[in-house]
C-alpha positions as CSV (number, residue, x, y, z in Angstrom):
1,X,131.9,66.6,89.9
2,X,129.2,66.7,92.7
3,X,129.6,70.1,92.9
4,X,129.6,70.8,88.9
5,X,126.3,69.3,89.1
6,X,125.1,71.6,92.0
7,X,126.2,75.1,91.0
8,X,124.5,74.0,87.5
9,X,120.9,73.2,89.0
10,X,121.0,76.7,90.5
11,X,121.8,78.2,87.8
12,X,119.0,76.9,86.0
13,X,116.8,78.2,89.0
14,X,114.7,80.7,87.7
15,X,114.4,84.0,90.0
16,X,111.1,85.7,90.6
17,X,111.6,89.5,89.4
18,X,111.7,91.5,91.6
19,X,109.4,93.6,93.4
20,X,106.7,91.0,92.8
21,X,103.6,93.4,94.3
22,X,103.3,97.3,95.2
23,X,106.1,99.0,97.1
24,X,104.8,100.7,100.6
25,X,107.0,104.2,101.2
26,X,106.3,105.2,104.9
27,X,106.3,108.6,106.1
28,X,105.8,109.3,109.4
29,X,104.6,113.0,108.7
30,X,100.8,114.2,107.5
31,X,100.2,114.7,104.1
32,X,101.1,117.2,102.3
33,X,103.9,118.4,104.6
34,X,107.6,119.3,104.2
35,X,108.4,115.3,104.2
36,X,105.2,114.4,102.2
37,X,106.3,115.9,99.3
38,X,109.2,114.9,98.0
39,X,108.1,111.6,99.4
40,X,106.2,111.7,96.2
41,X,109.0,112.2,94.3
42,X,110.5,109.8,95.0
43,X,107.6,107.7,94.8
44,X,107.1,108.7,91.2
45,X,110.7,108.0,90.2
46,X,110.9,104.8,92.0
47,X,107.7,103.7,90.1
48,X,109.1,104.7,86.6
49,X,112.3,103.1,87.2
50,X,111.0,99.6,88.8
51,X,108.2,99.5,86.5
52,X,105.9,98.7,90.2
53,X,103.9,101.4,91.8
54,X,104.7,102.3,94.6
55,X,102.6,103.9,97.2
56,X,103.4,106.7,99.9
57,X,101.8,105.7,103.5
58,X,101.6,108.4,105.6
59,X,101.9,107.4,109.2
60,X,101.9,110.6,111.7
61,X,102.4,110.8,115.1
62,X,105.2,110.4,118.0
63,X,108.0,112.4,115.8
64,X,107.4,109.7,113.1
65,X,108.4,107.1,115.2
66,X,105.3,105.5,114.1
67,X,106.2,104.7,110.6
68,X,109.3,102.6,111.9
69,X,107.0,100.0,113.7
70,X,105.9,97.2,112.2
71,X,101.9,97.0,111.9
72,X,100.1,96.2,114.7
73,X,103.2,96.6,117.1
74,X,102.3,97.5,120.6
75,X,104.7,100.7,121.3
């Protein structure tokens, strides 16, 4: 009975939709190079199909190594 009750109070949990703010796409190339561009295409598709925008970050530098650090990391 106890846990009737339970899996029915989570089920009338409401979940937040998801993504609930703009989507970050890091690339750890410059703009407008080999990897920048479809970068943007997939941006652009991602966008249409989760109805968020999402933004391409480009983050050059150490073989794009920098774009899998968290900000503000000390390397």
């Amino acid at each position: 009975m106890a846990v009737a009750a339970l899996l029915g109070g989570l089920s009338a949990a409401k979940a937040e939709n998801y993504p609930t703010r703009a989507i970050r796409l890091l690339v750890g190339f410059p703009a407008g190079g080999p990897a920048d561009i479809p970068a943007r295409a997939v941006a652009g598709k991602l966008a249409e199909a989760l109805g968020t925008p999402v933004v391409v970050e480009n983050k050059p530098g150490a073989g794009g190594l920098l774009a899998t650090r968290p900000s503000g990391a000390v390397p």
